[in-house]
C-alpha positions as CSV (number, residue, x, y, z in Angstrom):
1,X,1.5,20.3,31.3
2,X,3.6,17.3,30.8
3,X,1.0,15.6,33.9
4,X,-1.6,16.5,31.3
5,X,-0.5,15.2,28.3
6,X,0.1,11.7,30.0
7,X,-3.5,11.8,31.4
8,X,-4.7,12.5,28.1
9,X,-3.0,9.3,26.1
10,X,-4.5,7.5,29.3
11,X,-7.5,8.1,28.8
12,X,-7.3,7.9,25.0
13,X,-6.4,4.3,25.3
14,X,-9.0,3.3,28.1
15,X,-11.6,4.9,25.6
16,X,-14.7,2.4,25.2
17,X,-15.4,0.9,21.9
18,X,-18.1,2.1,20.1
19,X,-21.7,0.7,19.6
20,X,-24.2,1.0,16.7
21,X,-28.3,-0.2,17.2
22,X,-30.2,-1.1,14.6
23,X,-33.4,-2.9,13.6
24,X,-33.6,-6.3,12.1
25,X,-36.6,-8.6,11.8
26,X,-38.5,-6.7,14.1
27,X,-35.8,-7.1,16.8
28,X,-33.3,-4.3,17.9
29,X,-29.9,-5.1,17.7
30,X,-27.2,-3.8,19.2
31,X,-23.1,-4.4,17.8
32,X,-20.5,-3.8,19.4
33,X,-17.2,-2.6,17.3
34,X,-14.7,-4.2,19.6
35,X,-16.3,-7.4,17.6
36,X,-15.4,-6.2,14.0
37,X,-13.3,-9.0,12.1
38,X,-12.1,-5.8,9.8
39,X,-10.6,-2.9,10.6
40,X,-12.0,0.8,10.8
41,X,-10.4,2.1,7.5
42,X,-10.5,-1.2,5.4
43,X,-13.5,-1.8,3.8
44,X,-14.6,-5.6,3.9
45,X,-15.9,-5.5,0.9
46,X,-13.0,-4.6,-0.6
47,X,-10.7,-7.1,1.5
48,X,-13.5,-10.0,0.2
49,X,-12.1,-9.0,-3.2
50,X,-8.4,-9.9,-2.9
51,X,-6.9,-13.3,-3.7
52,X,-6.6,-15.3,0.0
53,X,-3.5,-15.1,1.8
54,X,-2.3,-18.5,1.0
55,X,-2.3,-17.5,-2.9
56,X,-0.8,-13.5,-2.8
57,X,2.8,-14.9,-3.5
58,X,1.4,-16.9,-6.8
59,X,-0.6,-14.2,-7.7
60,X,2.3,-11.5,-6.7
61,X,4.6,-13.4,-9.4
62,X,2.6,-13.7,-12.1
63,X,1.6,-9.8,-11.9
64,X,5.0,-8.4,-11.3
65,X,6.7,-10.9,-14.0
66,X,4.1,-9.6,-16.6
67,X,5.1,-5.8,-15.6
68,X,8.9,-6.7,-15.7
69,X,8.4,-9.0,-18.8
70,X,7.0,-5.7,-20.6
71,X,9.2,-3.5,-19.4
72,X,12.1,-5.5,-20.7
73,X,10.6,-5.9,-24.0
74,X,10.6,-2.0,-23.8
75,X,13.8,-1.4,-22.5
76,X,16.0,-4.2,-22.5
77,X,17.1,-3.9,-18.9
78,X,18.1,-6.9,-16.3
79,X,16.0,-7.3,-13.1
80,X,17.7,-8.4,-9.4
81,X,15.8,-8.7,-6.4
82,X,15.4,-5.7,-4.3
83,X,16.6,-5.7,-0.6
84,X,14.6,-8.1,1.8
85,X,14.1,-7.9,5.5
86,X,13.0,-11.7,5.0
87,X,9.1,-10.7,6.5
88,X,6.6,-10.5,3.3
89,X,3.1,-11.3,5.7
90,X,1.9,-9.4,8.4
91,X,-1.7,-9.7,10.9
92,X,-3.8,-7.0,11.2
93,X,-2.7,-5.6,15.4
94,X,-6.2,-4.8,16.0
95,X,-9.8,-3.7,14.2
96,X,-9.6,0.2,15.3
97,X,-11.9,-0.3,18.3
98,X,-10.1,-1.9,20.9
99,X,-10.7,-5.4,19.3
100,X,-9.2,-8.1,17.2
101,X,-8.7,-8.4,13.2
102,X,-8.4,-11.3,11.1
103,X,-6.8,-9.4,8.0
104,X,-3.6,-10.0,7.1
105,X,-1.3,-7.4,4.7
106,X,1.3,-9.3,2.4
107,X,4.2,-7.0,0.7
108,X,5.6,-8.5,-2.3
109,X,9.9,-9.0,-2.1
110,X,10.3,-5.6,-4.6
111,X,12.0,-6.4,-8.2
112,X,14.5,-3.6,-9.5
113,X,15.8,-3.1,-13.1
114,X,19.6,-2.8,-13.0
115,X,19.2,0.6,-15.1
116,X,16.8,3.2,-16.2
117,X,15.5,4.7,-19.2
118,X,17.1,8.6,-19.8
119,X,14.3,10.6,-21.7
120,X,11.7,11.7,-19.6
121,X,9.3,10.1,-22.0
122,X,10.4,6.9,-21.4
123,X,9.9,7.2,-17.9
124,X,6.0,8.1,-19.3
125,X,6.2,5.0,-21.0
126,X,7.4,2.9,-18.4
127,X,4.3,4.3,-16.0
128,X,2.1,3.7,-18.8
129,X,3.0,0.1,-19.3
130,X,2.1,-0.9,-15.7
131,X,-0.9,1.0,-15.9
132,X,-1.6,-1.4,-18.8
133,X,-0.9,-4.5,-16.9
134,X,-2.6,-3.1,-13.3
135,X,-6.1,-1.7,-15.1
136,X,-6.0,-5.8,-16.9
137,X,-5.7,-6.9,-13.3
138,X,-8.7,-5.2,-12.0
139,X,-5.9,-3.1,-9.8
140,X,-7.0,0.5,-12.1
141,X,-4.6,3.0,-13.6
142,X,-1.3,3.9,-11.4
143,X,-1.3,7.2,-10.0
144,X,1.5,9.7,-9.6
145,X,2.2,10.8,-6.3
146,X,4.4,13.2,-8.0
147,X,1.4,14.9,-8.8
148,X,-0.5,14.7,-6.1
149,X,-1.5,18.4,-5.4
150,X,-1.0,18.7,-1.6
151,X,2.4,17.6,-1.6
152,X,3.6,19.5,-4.8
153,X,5.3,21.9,-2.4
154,X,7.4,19.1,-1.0
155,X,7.8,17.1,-3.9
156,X,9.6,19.9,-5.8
157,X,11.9,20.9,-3.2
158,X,12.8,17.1,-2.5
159,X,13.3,16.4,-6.2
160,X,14.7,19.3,-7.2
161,X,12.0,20.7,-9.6
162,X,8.8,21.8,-10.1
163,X,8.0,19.9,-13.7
164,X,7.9,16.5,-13.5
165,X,10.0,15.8,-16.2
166,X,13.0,17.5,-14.5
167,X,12.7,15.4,-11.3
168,X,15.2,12.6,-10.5
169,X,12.7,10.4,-8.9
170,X,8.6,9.2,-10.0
171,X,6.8,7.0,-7.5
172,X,3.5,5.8,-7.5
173,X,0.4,3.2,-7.0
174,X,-2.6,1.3,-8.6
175,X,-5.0,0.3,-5.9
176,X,-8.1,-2.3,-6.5
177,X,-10.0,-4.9,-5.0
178,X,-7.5,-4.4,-2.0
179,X,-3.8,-5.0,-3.7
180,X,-2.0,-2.4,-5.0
181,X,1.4,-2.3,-6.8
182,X,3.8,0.5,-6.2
183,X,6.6,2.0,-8.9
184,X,9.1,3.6,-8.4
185,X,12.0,5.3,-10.8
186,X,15.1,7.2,-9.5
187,X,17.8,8.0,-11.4
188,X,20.4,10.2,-9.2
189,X,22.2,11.5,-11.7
190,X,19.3,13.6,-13.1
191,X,19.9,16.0,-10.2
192,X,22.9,18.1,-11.2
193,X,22.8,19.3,-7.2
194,X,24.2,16.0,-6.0
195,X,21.3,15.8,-3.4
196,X,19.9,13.5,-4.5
197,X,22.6,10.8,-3.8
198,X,22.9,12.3,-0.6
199,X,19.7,11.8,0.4
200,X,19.9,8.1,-1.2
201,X,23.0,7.7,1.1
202,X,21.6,5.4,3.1
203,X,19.2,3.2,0.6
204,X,22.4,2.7,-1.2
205,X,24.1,1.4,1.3
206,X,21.2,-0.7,2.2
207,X,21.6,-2.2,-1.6
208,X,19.2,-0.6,-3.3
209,X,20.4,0.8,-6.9
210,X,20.3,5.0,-7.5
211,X,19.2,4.4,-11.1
212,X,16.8,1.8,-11.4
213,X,13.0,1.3,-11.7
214,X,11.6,-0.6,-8.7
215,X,8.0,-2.2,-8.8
216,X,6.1,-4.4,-5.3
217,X,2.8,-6.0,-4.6
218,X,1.0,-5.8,-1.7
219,X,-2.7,-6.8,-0.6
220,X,-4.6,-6.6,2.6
221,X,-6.8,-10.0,2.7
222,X,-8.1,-13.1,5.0
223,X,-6.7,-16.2,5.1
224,X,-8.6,-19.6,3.9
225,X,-8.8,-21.1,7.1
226,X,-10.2,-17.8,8.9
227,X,-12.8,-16.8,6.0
228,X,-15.7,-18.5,7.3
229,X,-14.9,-16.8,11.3
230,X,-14.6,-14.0,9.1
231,X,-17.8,-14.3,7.1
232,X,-19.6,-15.0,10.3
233,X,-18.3,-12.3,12.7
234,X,-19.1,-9.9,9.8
235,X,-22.6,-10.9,9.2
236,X,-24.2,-8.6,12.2
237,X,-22.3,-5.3,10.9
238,X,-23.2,-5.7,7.0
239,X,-24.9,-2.4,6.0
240,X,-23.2,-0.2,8.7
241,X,-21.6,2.9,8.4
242,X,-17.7,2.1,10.3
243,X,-17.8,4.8,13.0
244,X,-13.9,6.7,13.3
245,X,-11.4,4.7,15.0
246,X,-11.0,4.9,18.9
247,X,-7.9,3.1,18.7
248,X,-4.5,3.3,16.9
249,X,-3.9,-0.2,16.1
């Protein structure tokens, strides 16, 4: 069996790229996926949207000091830097097919409040706020993944209820135009189990704070200097349907 297995990841990773035919100007044309400057499960039209690469940390400032500006206004709290593993851009491995990508992701160094609101409803509030700031961004309304139906299961038994209001950590995301911004509020101490700092164990000791609301920017983009390679390798799979991945990268 174990022979098996192997043989099968072989042969999974020697799998050819695929190829799509098409008509055009009364000529048939055949791509070939390994060629795509994307990647199988980002949409280049959405990519096209996003700032360039060489402006995300600009653009990530001014969007995450208008959330924290409001939700200071609301709340009064003080803002530190979140940990840092010092890396904030990182290429694209590969398009999905066995070829090259020229996207690049950026991910924002996270900001966290030095407290967090007690009443449920200013945890509402504080969701509500960025929403306000991500829609005026073009970014669209952050969405609980607290309530995201297929992991309600696991979300209550992680956080220690099934109503929202009673669990010790929200978390969540706007996504547009290829950015998102991600939020996060955890407050240990509204989990009477002690679990909860358990299971934050390690973060703490990582430095990140066990009441505190957290908010990041990130964005999957080209850079200046590769947008006209990218424009150009693009142009011959404009109008195609991305066939699945046959690749892991």
């Amino acid at each position: 069996m174990a022979g098996t297995a192997a043989l099968a990841v072989l042969l999974a990773g020697c799998a050819s790229s695929p190829t799509t035919t098409y008509q055009a100007g009364g000529q048939e044309i055949t791509v070939d996926w390994a060629e795509y400057p994307g990647h199988a499960y980002t949409a280049a039209e959405d990519v096209l949207q996003a700032p360039p690469a060489e402006e995300l940390e600009a653009v990530s400032g001014k969007l995450l000091g208008e959330i924290e500006a409001r939700l200071t206004d609301e709340f009064g709290h003080a803002w530190e830097d979140g940990p840092d593993d010092g890396e904030s851009f990182f290429p694209q491995e590969g398009n999905g097919y066995g070829g090259d990508s020229l996207y690049v992701s950026f991910n924002s160094v996270p900001r966290e409040s030095l407290a967090v609101p007690e009443d449920p409803q200013d945890w509402q509030r504080a969701v509500d706020i960025v929403s306000e700031v991500t829609e005026s961004y073009g970014l669209g309304k952050l969405e609980l993944g607290n309530l995201e139906p297929a992991l309600a299961e696991e979300t209550a038994e992680r956080l220690g209820s099934t109503e929202l209001q009673h669990q010790w950590q929200w978390f969540g995301d706007a996504y547009g135009q290829s950015q998102w911004v991600s939020l996060t509020l955890t407050d240990v101490e509204r989990d009477p189990t002690g679990e909860a700092v358990e299971e934050m164990k390690g973060s703490i000791e990582y430095g990140w704070n066990p009441r505190s609301i957290t908010i990041s920017y990130g964005a999957t983009t080209v850079r200046n200097e590769d947008r006209e390679q990218f424009l150009a390798a693009l142009e011959p799979f404009e109008g195609l349907d991305r066939p699945e991945a046959t690749t892991s990268d």
